[in-house]
N, CA, C and O of each residue as an XYZ file, in Angstrom:
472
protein
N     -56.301     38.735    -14.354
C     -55.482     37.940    -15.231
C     -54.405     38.835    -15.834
O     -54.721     39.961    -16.217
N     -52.890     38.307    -15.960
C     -52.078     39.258    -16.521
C     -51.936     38.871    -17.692
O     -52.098     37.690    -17.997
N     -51.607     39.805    -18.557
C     -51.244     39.687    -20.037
C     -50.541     38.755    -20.346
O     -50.882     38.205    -21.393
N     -49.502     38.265    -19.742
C     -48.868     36.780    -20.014
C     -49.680     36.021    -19.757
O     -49.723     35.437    -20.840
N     -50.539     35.440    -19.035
C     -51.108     34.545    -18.894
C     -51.966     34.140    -20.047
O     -52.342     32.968    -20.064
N     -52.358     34.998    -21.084
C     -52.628     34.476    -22.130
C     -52.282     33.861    -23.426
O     -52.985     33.424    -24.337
N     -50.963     33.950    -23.254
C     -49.878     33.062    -23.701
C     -49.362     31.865    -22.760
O     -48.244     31.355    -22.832
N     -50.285     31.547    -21.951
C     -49.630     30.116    -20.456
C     -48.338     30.497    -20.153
O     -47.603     29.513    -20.238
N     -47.596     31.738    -19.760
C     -46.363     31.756    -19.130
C     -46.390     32.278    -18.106
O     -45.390     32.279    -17.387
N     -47.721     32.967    -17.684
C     -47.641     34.226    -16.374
C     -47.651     33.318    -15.392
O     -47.001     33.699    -14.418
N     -48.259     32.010    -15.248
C     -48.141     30.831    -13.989
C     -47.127     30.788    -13.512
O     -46.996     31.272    -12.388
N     -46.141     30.260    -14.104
C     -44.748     29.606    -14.096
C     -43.951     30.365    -13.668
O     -43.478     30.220    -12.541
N     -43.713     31.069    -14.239
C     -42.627     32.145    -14.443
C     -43.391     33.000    -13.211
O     -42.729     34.036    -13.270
N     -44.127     33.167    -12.397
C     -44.266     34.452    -11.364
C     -44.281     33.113    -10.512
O     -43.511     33.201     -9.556
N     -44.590     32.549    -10.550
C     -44.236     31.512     -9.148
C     -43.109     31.120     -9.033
O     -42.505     31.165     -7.961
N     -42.717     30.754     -9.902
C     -41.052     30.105    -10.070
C     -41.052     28.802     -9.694
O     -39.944     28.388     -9.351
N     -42.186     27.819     -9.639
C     -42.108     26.761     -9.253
C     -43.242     25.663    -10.330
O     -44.057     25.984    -11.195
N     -42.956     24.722     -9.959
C     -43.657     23.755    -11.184
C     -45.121     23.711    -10.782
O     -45.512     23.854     -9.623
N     -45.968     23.482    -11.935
C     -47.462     23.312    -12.298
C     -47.765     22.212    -11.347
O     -47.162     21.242    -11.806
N     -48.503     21.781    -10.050
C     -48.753     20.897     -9.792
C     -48.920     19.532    -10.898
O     -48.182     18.556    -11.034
N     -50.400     19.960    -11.724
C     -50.439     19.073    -12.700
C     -49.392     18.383    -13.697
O     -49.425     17.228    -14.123
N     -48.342     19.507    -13.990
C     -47.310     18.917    -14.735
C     -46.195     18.440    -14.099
O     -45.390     17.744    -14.718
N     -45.992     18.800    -12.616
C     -45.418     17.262    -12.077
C     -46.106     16.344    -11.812
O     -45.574     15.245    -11.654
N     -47.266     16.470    -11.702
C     -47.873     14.910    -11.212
C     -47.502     13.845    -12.659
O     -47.233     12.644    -12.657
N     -47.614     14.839    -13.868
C     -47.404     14.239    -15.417
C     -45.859     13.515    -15.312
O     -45.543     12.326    -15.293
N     -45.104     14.659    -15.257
C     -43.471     13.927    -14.833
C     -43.149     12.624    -14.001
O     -42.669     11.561    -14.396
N     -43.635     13.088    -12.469
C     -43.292     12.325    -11.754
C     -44.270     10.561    -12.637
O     -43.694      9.602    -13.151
N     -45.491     10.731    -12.511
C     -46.019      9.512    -13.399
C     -45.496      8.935    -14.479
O     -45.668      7.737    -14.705
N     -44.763      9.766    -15.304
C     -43.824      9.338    -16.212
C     -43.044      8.696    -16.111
O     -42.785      7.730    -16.829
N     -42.443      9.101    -15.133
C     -40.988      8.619    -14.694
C     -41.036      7.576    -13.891
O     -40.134      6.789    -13.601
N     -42.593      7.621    -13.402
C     -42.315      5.879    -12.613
C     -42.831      4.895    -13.555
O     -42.889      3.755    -13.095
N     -43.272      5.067    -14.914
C     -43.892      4.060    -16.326
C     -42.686      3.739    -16.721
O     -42.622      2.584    -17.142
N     -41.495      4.455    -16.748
C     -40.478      4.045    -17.746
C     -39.086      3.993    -17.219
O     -38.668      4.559    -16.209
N     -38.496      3.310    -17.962
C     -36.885      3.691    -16.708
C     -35.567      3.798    -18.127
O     -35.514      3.810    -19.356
N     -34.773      3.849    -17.057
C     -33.711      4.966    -18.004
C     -34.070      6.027    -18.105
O     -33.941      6.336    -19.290
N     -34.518      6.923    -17.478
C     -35.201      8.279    -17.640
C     -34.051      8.878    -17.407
O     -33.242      8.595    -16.523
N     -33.953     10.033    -18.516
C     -33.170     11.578    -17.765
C     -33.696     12.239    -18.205
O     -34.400     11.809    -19.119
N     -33.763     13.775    -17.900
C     -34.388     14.678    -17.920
C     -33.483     16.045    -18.902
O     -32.357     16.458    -18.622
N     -34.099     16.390    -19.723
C     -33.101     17.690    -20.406
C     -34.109     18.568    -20.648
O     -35.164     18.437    -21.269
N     -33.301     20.100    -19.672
C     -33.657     21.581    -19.576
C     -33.767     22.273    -20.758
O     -32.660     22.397    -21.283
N     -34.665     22.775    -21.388
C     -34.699     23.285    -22.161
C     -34.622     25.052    -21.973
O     -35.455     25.295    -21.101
N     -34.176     25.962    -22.285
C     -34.220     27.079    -22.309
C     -35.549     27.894    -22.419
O     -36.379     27.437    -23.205
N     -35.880     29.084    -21.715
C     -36.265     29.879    -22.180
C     -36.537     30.475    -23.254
O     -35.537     31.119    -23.572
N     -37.539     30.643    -24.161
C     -37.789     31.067    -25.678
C     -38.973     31.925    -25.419
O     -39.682     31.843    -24.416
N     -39.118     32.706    -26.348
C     -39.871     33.883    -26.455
C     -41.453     33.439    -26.707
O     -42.422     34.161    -26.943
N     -41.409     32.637    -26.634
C     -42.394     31.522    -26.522
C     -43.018     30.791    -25.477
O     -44.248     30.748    -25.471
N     -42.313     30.156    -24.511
C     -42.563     29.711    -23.684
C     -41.203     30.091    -22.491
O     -40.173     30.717    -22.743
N     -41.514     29.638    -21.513
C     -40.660     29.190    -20.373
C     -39.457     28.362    -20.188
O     -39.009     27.814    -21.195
N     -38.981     28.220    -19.281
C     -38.085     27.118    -19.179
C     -39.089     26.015    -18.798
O     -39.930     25.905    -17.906
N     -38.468     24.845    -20.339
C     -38.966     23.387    -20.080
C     -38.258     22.184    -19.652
O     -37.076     22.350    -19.349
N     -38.778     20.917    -19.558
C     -37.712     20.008    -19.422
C     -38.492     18.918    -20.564
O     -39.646     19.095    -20.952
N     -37.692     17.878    -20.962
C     -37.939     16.904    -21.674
C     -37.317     15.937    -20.761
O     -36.235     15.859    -20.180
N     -38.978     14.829    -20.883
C     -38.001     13.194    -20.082
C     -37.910     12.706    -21.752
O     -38.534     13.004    -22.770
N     -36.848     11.851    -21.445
C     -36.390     10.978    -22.495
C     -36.218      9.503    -21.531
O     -35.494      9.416    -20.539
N     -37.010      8.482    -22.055
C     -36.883      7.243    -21.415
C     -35.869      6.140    -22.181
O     -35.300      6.449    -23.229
N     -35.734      5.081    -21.674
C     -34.586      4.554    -22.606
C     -34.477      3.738    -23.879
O     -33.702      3.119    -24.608
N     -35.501      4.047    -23.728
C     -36.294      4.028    -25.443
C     -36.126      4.411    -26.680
O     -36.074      3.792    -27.743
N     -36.026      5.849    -26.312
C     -36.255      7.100    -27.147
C     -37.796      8.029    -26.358
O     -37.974      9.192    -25.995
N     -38.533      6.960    -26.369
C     -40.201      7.449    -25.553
C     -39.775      9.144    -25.146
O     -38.608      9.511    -25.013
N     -40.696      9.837    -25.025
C     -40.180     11.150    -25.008
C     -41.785     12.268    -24.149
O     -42.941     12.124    -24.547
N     -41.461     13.085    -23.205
C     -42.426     13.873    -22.828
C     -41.853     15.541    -22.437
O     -40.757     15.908    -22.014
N     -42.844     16.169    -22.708
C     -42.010     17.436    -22.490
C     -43.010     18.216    -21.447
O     -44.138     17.724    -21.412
N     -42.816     19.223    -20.685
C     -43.768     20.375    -20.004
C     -43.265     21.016    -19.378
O     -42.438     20.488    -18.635
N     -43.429     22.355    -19.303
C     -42.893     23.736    -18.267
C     -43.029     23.526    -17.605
O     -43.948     22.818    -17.195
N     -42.010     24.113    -16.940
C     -41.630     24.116    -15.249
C     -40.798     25.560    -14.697
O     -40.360     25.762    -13.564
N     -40.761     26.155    -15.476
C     -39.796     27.210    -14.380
C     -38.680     27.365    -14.567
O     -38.183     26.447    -15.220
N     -37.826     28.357    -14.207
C     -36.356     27.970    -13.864
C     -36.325     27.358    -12.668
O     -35.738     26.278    -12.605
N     -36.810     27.793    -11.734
C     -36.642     27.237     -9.938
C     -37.216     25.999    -10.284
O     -36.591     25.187     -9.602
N     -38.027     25.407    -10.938
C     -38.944     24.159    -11.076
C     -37.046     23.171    -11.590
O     -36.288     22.446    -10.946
N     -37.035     23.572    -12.643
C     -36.109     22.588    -12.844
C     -34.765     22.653    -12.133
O     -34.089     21.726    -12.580
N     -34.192     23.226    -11.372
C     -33.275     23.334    -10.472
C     -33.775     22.131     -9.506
O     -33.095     21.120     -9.335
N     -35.023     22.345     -8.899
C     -35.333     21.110     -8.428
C     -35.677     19.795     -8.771
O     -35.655     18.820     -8.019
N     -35.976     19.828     -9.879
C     -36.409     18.656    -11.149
C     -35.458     16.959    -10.650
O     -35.931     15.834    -10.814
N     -34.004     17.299    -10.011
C     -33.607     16.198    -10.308
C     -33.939     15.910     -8.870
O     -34.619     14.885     -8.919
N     -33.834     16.218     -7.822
C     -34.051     16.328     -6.722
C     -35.658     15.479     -6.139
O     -35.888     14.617     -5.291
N     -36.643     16.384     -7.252
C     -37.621     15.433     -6.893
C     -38.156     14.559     -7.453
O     -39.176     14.046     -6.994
N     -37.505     14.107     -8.774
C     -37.501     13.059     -9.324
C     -36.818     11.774     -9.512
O     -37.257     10.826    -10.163
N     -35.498     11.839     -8.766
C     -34.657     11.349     -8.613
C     -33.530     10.514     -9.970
O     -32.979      9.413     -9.975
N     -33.556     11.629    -10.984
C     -33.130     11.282    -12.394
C     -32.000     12.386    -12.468
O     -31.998     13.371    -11.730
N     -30.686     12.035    -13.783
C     -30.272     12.797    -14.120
C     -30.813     13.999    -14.890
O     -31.732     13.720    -15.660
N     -30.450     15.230    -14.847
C     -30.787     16.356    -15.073
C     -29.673     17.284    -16.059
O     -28.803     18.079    -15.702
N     -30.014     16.911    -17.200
C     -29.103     17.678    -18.221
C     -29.431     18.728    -18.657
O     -30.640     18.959    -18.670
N     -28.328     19.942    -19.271
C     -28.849     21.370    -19.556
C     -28.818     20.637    -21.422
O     -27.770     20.188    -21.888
N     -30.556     20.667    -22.482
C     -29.770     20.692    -23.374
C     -29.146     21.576    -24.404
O     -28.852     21.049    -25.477
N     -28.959     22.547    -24.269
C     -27.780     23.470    -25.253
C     -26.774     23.178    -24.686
O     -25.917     23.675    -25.416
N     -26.207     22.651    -23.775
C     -24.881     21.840    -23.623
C     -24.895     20.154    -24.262
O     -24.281     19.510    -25.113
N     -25.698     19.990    -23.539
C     -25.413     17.830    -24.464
C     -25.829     17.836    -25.618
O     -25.285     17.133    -26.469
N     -27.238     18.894    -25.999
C     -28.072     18.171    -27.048
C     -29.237     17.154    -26.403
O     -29.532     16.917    -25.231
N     -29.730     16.691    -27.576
C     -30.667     15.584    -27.037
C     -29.999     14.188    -27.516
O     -29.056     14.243    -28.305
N     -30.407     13.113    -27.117
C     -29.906     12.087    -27.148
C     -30.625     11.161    -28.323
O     -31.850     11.060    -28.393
N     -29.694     10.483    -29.255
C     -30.104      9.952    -30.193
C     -31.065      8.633    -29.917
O     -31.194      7.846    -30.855
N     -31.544      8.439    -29.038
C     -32.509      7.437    -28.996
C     -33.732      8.120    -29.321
O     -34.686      7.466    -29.742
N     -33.806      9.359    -29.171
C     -34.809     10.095    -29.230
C     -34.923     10.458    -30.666
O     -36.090     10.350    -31.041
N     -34.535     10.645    -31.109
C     -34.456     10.556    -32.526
C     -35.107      9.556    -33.595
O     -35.829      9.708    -34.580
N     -34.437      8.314    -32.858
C     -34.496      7.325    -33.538
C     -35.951      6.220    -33.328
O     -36.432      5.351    -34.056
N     -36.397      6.858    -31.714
C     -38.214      6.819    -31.824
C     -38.861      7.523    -32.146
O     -39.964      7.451    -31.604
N     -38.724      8.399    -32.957
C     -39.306      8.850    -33.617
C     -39.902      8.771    -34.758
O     -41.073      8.912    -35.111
N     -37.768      8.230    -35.928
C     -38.074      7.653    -36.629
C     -38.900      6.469    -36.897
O     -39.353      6.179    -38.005
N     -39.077      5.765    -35.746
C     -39.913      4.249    -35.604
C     -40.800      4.630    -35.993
O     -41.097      4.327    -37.149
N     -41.867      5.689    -35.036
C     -42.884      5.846    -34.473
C     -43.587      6.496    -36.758
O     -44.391      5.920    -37.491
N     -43.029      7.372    -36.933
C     -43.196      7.872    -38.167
C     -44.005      6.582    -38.778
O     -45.208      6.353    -38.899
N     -42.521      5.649    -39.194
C     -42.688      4.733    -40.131
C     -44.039      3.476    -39.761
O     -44.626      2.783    -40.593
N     -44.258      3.500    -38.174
C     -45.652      2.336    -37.846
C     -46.683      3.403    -38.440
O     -47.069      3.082    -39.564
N     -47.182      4.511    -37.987
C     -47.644      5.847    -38.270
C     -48.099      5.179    -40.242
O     -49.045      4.586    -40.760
N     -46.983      5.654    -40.635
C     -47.062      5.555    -42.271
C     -47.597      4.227    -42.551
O     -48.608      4.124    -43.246
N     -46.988      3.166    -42.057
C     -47.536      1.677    -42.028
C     -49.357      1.621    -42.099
O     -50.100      1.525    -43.076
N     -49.628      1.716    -40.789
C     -50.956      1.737    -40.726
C     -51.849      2.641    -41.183
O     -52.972      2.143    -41.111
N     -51.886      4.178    -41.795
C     -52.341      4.724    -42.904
C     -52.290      4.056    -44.130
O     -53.207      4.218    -44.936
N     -51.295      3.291    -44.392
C     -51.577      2.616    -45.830
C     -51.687      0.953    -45.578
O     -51.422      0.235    -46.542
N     -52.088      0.301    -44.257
C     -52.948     -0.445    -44.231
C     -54.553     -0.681    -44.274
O     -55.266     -1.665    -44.468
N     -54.858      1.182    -43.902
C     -55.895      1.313    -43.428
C     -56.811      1.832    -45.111
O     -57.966      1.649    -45.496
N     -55.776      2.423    -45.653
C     -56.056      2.394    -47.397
C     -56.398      1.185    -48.428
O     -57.118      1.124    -49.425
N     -55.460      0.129    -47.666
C     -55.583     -0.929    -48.609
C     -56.694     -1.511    -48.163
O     -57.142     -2.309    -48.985
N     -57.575     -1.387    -46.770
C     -58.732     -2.158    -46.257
C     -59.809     -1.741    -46.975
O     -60.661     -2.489    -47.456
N     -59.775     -0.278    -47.069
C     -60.420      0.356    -47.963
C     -61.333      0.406    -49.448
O     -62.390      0.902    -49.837
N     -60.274     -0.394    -49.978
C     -59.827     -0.714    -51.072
C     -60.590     -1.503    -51.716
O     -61.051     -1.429    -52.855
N     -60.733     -2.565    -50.592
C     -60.983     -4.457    -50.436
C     -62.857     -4.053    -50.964
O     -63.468     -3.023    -50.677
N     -63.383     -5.245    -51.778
C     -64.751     -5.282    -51.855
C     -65.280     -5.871    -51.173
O     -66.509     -5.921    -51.222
């Protein structure tokens, strides 16, 4: 086992190609939802190069892949493929989030007021 690998980057990054499992995750993704594109995330001292699907939703999934992984990303997924430190991410994504928060907050303080009840 190499010393990266205990941080999950020694896979990726010495193969240069995507996690079986985390394309099978992508590709499954991407056939649940449509409007899909895909945005590259950079390299961080942290992890690898990732990608994020964004569906047309906002709906949102992320997982490493490589640099060589996402070079091929659009290719075998058949989606647009954005770098994001050039676009950014896209405000739908944002804005399910915000949804997702506020049902989130909703049903914690439904689940208080049941509570409550004698």
């Amino acid at each position: 086992m190499a010393f990266l690998d205990l941080f999950g980057r020694g896979g990726t990054a010495r193969r240069g190609d995507i996690d079986p499992e985390a394309m099978a995750h992508l590709t499954a993704w991407t056939r649940n939802h449509y409007g899909v594109e895909a945005f590259v995330e950079p390299r961080t001292t942290v992890s690898d190069v990732s990608v994020m699907l964004v569906a047309h939703d906002g709906e949102w999934t992320r997982r490493v892949v490589g640099e060589r992984g996402a070079q091929r990303l659009s290719a075998a997924l058949g989606i647009p493929v954005y770098d994001a430190r050039r676009v950014g991410y896209p405000q739908r994504m944002r804005d399910y989030e915000s949804r997702r928060r506020i049902l989130e907050r909703r049903a914690a303080e439904w689940e208080l007021s049941d509570d409550t009840r004698p």
